[in-house]
C-alpha positions as CSV (number, residue, x, y, z in Angstrom):
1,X,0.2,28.7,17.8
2,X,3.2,25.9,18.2
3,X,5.1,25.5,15.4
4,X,3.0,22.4,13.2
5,X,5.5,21.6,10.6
6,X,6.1,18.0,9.6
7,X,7.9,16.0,7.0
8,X,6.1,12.9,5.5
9,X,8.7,10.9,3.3
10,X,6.2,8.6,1.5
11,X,8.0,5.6,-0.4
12,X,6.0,3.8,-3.3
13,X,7.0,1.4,-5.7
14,X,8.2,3.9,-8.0
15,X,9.3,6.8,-5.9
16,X,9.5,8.6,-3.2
17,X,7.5,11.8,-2.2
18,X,8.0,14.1,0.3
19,X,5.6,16.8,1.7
20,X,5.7,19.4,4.7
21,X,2.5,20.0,6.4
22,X,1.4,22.8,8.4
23,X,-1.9,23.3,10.3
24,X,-3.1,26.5,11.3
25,X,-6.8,27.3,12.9
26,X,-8.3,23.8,11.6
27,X,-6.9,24.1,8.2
28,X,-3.9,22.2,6.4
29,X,-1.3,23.4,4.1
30,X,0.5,19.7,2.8
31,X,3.6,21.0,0.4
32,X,5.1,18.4,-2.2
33,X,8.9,19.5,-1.7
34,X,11.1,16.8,-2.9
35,X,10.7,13.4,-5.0
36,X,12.7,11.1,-6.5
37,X,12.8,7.5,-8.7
38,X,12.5,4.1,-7.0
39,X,12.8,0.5,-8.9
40,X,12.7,-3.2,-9.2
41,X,16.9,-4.3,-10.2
42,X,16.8,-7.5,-11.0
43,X,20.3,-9.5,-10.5
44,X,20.5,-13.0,-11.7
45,X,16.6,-13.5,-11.6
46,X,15.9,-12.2,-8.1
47,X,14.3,-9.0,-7.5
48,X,16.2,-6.0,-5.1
49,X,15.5,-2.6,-3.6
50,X,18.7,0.2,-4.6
51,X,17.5,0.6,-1.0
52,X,21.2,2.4,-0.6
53,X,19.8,5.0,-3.2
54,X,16.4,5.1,-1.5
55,X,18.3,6.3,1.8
56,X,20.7,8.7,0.2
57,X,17.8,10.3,-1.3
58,X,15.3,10.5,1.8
59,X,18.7,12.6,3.7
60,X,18.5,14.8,0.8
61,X,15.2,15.6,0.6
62,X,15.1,16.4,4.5
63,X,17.8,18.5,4.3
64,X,16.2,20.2,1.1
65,X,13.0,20.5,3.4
66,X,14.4,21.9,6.5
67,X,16.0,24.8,4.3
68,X,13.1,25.5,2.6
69,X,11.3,26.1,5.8
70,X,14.4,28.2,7.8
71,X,15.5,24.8,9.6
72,X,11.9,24.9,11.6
73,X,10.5,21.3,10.6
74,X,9.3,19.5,14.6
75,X,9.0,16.6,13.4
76,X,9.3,13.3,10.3
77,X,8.1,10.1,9.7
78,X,8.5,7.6,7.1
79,X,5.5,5.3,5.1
80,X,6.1,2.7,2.7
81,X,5.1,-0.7,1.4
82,X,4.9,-3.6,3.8
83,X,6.4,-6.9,4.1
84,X,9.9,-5.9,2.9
85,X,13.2,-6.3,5.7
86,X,16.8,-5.8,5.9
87,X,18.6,-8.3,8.1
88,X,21.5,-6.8,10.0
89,X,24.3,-7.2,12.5
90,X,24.4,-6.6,16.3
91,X,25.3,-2.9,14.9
92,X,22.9,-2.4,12.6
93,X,24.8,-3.3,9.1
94,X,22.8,-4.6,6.3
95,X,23.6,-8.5,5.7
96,X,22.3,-8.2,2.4
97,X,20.5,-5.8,-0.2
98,X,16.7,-6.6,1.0
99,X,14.8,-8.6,-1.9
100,X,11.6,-6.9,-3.4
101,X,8.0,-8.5,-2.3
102,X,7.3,-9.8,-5.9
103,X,11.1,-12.0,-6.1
104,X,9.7,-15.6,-7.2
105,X,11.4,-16.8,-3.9
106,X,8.1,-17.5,-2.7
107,X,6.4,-19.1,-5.2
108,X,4.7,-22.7,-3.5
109,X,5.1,-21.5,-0.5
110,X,1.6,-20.9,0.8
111,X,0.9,-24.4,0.1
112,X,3.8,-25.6,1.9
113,X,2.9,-23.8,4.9
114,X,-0.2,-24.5,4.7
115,X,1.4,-28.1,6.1
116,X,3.1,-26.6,8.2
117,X,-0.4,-25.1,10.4
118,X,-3.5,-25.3,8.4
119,X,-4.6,-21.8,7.0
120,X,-7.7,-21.2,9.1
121,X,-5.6,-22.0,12.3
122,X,-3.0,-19.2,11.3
123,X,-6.1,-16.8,10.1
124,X,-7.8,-17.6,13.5
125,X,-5.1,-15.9,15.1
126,X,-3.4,-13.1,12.3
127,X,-6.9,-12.5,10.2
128,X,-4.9,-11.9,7.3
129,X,-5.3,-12.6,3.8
130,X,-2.6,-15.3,2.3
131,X,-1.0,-14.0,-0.4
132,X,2.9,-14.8,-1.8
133,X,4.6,-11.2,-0.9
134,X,3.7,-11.7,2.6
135,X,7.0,-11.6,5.2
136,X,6.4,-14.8,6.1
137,X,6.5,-16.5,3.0
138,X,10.0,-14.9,2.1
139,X,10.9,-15.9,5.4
140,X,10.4,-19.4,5.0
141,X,11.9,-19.5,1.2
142,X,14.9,-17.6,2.7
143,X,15.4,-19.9,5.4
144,X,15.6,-22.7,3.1
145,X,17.7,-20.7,-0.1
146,X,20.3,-18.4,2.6
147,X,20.1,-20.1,5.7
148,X,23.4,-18.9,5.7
149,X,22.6,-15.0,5.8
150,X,19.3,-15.7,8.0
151,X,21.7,-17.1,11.0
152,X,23.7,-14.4,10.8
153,X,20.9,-11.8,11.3
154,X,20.8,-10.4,14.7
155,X,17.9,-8.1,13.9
156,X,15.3,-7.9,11.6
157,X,13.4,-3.9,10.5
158,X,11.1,-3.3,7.5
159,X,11.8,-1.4,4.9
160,X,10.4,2.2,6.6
161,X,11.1,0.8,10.6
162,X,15.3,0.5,9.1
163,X,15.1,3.5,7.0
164,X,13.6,6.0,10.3
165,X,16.6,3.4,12.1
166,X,19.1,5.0,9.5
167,X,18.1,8.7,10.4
168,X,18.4,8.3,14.0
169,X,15.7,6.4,15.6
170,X,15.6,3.2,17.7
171,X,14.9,-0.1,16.1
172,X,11.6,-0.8,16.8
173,X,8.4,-2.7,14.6
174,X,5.9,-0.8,13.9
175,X,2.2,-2.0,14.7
176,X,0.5,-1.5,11.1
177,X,3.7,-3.0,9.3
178,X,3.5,-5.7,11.7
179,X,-0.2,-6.9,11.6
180,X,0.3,-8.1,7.7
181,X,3.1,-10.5,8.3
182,X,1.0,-12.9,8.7
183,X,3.1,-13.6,12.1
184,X,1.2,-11.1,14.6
185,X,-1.7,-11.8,16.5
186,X,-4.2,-9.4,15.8
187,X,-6.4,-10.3,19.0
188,X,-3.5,-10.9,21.3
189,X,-1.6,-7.9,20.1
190,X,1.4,-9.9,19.7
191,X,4.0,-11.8,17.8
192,X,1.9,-15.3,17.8
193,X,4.1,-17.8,19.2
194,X,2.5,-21.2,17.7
195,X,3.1,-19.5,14.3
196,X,6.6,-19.3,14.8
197,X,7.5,-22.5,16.3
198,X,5.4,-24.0,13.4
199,X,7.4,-22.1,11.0
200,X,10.6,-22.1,12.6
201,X,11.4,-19.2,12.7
202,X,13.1,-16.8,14.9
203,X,10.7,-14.4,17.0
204,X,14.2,-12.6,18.6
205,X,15.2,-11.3,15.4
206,X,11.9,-8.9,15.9
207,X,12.2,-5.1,17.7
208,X,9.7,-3.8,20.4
209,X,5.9,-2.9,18.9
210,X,5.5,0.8,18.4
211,X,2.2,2.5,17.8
212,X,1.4,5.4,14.8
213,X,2.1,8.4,16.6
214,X,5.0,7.6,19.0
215,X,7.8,9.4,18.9
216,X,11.1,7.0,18.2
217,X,13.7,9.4,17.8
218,X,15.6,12.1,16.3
219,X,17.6,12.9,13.5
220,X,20.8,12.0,14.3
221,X,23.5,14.6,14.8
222,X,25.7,12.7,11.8
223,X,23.4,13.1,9.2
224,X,22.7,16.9,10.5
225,X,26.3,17.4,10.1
226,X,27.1,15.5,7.2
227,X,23.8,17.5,5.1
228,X,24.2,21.0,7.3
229,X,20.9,20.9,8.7
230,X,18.9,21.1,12.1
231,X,17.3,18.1,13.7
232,X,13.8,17.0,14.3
233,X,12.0,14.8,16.6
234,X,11.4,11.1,14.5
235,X,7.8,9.8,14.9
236,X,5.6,6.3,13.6
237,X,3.4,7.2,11.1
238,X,1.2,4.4,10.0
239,X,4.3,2.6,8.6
240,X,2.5,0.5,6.3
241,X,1.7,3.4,3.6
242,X,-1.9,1.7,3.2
243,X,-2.7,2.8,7.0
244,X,-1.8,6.7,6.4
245,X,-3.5,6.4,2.9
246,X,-6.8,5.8,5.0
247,X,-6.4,8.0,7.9
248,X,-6.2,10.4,5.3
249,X,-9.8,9.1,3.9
250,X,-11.9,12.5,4.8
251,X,-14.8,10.6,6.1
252,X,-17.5,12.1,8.3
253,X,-18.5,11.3,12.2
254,X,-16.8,7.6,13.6
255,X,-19.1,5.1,11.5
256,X,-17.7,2.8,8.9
257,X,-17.4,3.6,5.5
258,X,-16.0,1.7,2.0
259,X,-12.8,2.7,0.4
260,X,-10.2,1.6,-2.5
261,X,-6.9,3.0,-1.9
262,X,-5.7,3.2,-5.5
263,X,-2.2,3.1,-6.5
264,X,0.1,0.4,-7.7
265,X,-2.0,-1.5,-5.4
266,X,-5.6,-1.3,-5.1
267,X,-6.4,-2.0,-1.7
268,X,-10.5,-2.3,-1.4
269,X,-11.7,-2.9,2.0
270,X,-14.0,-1.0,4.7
271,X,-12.5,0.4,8.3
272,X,-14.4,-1.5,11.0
273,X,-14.1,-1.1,14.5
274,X,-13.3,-5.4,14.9
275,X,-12.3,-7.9,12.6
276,X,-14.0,-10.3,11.0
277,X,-12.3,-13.6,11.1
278,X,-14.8,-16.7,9.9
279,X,-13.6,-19.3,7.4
280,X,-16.0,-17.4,5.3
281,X,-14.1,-14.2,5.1
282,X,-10.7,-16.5,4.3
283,X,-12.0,-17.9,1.5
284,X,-13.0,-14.7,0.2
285,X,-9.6,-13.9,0.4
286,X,-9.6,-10.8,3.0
287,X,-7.5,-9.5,5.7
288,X,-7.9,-7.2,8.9
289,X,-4.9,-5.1,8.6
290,X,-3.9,-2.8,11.7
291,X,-4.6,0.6,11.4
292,X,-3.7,4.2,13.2
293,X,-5.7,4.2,16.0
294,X,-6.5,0.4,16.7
295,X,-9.1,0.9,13.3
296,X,-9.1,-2.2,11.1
297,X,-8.7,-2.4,7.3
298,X,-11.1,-5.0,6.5
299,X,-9.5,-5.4,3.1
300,X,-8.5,-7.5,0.1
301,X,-6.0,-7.1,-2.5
302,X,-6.4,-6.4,-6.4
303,X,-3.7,-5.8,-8.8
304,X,-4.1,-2.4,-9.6
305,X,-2.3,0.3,-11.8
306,X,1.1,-1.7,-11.8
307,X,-0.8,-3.6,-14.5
308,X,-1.0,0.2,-16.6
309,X,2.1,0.8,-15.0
310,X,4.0,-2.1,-16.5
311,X,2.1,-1.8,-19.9
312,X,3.8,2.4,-19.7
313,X,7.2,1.1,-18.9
314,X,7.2,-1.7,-21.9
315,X,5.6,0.8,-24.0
316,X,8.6,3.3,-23.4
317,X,11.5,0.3,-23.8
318,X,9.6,0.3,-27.7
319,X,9.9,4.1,-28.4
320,X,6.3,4.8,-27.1
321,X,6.2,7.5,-25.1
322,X,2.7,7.5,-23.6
323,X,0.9,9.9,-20.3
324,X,-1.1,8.0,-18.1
325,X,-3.7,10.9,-18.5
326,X,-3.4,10.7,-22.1
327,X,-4.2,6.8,-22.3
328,X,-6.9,7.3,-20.1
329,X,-8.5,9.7,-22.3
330,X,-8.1,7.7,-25.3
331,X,-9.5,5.2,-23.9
332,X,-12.1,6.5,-22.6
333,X,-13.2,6.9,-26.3
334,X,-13.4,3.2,-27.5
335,X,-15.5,0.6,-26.7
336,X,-14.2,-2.8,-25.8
337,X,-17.5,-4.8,-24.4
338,X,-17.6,-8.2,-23.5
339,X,-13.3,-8.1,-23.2
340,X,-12.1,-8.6,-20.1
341,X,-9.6,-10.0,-17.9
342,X,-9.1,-10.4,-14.1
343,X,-6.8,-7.8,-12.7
344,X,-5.3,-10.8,-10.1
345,X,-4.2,-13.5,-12.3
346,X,-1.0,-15.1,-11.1
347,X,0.9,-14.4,-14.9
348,X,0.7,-10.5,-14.4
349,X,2.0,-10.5,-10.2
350,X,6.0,-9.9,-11.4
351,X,7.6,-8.0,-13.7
352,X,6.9,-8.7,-17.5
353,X,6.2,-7.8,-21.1
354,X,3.1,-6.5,-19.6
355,X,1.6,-5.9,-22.8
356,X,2.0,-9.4,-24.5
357,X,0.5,-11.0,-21.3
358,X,-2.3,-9.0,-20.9
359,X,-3.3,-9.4,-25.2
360,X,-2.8,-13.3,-24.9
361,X,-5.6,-13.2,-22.0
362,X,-8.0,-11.5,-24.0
363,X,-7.1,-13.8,-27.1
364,X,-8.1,-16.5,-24.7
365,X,-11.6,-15.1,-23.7
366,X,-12.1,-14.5,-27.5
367,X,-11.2,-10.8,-28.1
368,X,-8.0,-9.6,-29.7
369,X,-7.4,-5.9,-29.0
370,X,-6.7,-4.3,-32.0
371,X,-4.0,-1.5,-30.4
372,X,-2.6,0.1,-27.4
373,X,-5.8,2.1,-26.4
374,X,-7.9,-1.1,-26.7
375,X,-5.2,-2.7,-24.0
376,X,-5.9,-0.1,-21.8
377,X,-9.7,0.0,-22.3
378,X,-9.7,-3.6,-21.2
379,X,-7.7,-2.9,-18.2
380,X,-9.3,-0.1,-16.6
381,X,-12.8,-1.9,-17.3
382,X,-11.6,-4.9,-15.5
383,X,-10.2,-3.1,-12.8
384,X,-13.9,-1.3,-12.0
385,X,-15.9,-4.4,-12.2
386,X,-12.9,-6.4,-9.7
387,X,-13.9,-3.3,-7.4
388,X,-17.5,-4.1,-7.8
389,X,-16.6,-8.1,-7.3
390,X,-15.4,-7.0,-3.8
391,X,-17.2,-4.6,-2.6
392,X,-20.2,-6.9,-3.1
393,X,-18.3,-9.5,-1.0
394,X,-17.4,-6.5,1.7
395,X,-21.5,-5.9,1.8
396,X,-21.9,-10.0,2.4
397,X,-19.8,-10.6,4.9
398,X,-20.4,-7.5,6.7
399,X,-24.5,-7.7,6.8
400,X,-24.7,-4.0,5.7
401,X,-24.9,-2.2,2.6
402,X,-22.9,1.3,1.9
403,X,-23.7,4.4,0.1
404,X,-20.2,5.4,-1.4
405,X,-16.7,4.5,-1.7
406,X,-14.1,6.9,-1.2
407,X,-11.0,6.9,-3.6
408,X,-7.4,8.0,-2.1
409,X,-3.9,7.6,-3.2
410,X,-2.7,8.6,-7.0
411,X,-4.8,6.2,-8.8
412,X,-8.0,8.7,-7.1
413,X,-6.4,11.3,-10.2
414,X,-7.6,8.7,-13.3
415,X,-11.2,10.4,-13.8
416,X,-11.7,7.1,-16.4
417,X,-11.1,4.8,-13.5
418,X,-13.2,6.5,-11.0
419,X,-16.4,7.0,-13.3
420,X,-16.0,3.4,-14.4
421,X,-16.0,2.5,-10.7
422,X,-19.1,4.4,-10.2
423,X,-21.2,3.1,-13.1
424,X,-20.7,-0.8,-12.3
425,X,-20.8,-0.4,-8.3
426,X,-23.5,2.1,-8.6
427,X,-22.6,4.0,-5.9
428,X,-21.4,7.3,-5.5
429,X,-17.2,7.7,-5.7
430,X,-15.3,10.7,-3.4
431,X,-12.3,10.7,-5.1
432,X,-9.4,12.3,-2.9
433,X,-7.2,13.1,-1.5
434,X,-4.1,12.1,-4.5
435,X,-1.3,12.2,-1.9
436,X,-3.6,10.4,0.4
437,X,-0.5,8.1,2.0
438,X,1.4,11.3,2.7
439,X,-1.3,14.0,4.4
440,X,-2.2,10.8,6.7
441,X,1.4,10.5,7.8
442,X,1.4,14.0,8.6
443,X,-2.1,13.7,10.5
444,X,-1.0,11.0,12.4
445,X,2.6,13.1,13.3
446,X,0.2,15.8,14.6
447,X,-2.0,13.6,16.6
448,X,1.5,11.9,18.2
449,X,2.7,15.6,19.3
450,X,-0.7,16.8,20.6
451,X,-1.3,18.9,17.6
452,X,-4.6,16.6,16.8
453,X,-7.3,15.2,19.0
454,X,-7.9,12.0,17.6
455,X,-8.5,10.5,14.0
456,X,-11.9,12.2,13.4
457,X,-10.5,15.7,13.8
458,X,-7.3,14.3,11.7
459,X,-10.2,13.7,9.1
460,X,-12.1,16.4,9.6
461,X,-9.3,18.3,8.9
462,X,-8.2,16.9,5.8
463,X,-11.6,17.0,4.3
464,X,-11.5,20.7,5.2
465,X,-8.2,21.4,3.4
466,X,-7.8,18.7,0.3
467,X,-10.0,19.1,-2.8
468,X,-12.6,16.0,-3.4
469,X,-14.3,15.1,-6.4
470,X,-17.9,13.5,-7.0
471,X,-18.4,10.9,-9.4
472,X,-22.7,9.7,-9.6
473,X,-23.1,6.5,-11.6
474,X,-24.7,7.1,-15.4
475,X,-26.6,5.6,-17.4
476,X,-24.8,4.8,-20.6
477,X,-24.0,1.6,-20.7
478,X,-25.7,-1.8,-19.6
479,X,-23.2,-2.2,-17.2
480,X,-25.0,-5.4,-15.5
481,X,-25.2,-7.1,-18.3
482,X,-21.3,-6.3,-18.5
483,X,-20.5,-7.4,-15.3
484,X,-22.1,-10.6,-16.0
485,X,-19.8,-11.2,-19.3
486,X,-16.7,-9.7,-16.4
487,X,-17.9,-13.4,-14.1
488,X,-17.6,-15.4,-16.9
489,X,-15.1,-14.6,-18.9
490,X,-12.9,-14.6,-15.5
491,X,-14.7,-17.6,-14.1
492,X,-15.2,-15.3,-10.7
493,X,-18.9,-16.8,-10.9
């Protein structure tokens, strides 16, 4: 059989994995073989990417990769968050360090762009939700804070489209990072012109659309030189690391099914086959997202484990040196009914005393968690019944109820979490695959180099190789009455 093996490099919020893959007679091997730190620096009150760190340590893992596998890896891609850029000269310089999605840059700017072209006239055209991290809300602030550097800019890549750019590929935009700008037109399949004239902003600065699973390059013959290591081709994963995560979901046949890619993030949505675009789907606050294979993430976003995350890494600054496994368990042990907060309010987006924030929210509602473990009780629980707050929307505005939920991505590993989730959406959770985001950019690098059919083999195969876990809804709590304390106390009702 033709040699299969592929690197993913799959860059989070707080690292950076990277796995090899190999598929042989309809099964998958997907090997963790390098990882490394990534974090928010703050300088002066705005928020930065090392990114120059991030890019060191993506050549060394490849070249730890390709000698672990005798220099025979075909092929690489790269995932990551969305809506992040470098700006950069005719030659492909950096003009600047590029700012991380939660910088306070954008703060007001919705609103002010909402004068700009009315929402429902933009979400006619990008069906995206409007949040503040979106490119073109850092767009506009940077236009009107460093004009200066903004003029300068002869090209503009995300964060994963400059990175593959930096290992030998061709600039280019890739489709999934693209469709959550809030600047693409998801029916045209196209920059959407109006949007930028409105805006003013600058639609050359932009690369050529690429698709997940076109090859864009290959390693160039500096870094292969300069790390003593053979080349491989350069492909377009999903770029946007919320598109592998879900061609990674091991879902049976082609119909449409509920999921919650869990991570820092927690992405809850349903792949359709079109979007859904009615003023009625904007007010609740959702998006149709791009995905491999022209697929849509009907989806909408909710806080998620940075809130835990946070908590860990204030916890640790104090001398507290906490697992995430091991607060889950605790918790899992004490009972904190009727306290809750909502997992999206504004005061916990950016980085804080986590902690302190989240304890003056429940002080508000009327609780006052007594420790650590009672913190992280009240989390989690708020995070299932947000799930069960969207879902419940996803059933509305779709006209169709659904069965289970799958769970991908690292927050799929928190047992707590998932059987939490189960009990207050009452449906059954399929928790898996945990490197989710990494096995779909391999998938997808297989399906680009023929290796693949199409996405249902992809998931086919991955539910054939990955271990996933079954979580039924119990009985133990009155978990209605629960959620109805969850909609007042967060005024969701």
């Amino acid at each position: 059989m033709e040699n299969s093996l592929a690197l993913a490099v799959d860059l989070g919020g707080s690292g950076g994995k990277l796995f090899v893959g190999s598929l042989e007679n309809g099964k998958a091997s997907f090997t963790p073989i390098y990882q490394f730190k990534n974090r928010i620096v703050i300088v002066k009150g705005r928020a930065y990417w090392d990114f120059l760190h991030i890019f060191d340590e993506i050549k060394t893992g490849y070249a730890v990769a390709q000698r672990e596998f005798g220099g025979q890896i075909q092929s690489m891609a790269i995932d990551a968050w969305c809506n992040d850029y470098a700006l950069l000269t005719k030659n492909g310089t950096m003009l600047e360090t590029p700012r991380n999605y939660r910088d306070s840059r954008t703060e007001g700017w919705i609103e002010r762009a909402d004068e700009l072209m009315p929402k429902f006239e933009v979400y006619q055209r990008t069906g995206q939700q409007f949040a503040r991290f979106e490119t073109c809300y850092h767009l506009l602030a940077q236009k009107e804070q460093d004009g200066d550097i903004l003029s300068l800019a002869q090209d503009l890549l995300f964060v994963p489209d400059y990175l593959s750019y930096l290992m030998g590929a061709q600039k280019y935009t890739e489709y999934t990072i693209a469709s959550v700008t809030n600047l693409y037109n998801i029916l045209e399949n196209k920059w959407d012109d109006d949007i930028f004239r409105a805006y003013g902003l600058r639609q050359d600065l932009f690369s050529p659309i690429v698709y997940p699973g076109d090859k864009v390059g290959r390693v160039s013959q500096e870094i292969c030189e300069e790390m003593h290591t053979a080349a491989a081709d350069i492909y377009a994963a999903g770029a946007h690391d919320t598109a592998s995560a879900v061609a990674a979901t091991p879902a049976q046949g082609d119909d449409d099914f509920l999921f919650i890619s869990s991570g820092t993030w927690s992405l809850v949505g349903a792949e359709l086959k079109e979007p859904i675009m009615t003023k009625a789907s904007m007010e609740a606050g959702f998006g149709n997202e791009g995905g491999v294979q022209n697929r849509v993430r009907y989806i909408r976003n909710v806080m998620g484990l940075w809130i835990l995350q946070e908590c860990v890494r204030v916890w640790k600054q104090q001398g507290k040196e906490y697992t995430f496994a091991g607060l889950a368990d605790m918790a899992s042990k004490v009972q904190c009914d009727g306290a809750f907060i909502d997992p999206d309010d504004e005061r916990l987006f950016e980085p804080t005393d986590m902690p302190d924030v989240v304890a003056q929210m429940c002080k508000e509602s009327g609780y006052v968690p007594k420790n650590d473990v009672e913190l992280v009780r009240i989390i989690t629980q708020s995070l299932a019944c947000k799930y069960r707050y969207v879902v419940e929307k996803i059933e509305t505005l779709t006209n169709r109820s659904y069965d289970g939920i799958h769970v991908i991505g690292g927050g799929s590993q928190n047992g707590f979490l998932n059987q939490l989730t189960a009990d207050f959406t009452g449906k059954k959770i399929l928790a898996g695959p945990a490197d989710a985001t990494g096995i779909g950019n391999i998938l997808t690098q297989w399906i680009g180099r023929g290796l693949l059919k199409d996405l249902n083999e992809a998931r086919a195969v991955c539910a054939r190789s990955c271990d996933i876990r079954e979580y039924i809804p119990s009985c133990h709590q009155d978990v209605d009455g629960q959620y109805e304390l969850f909609l007042q106390t967060t005024k969701l009702k």
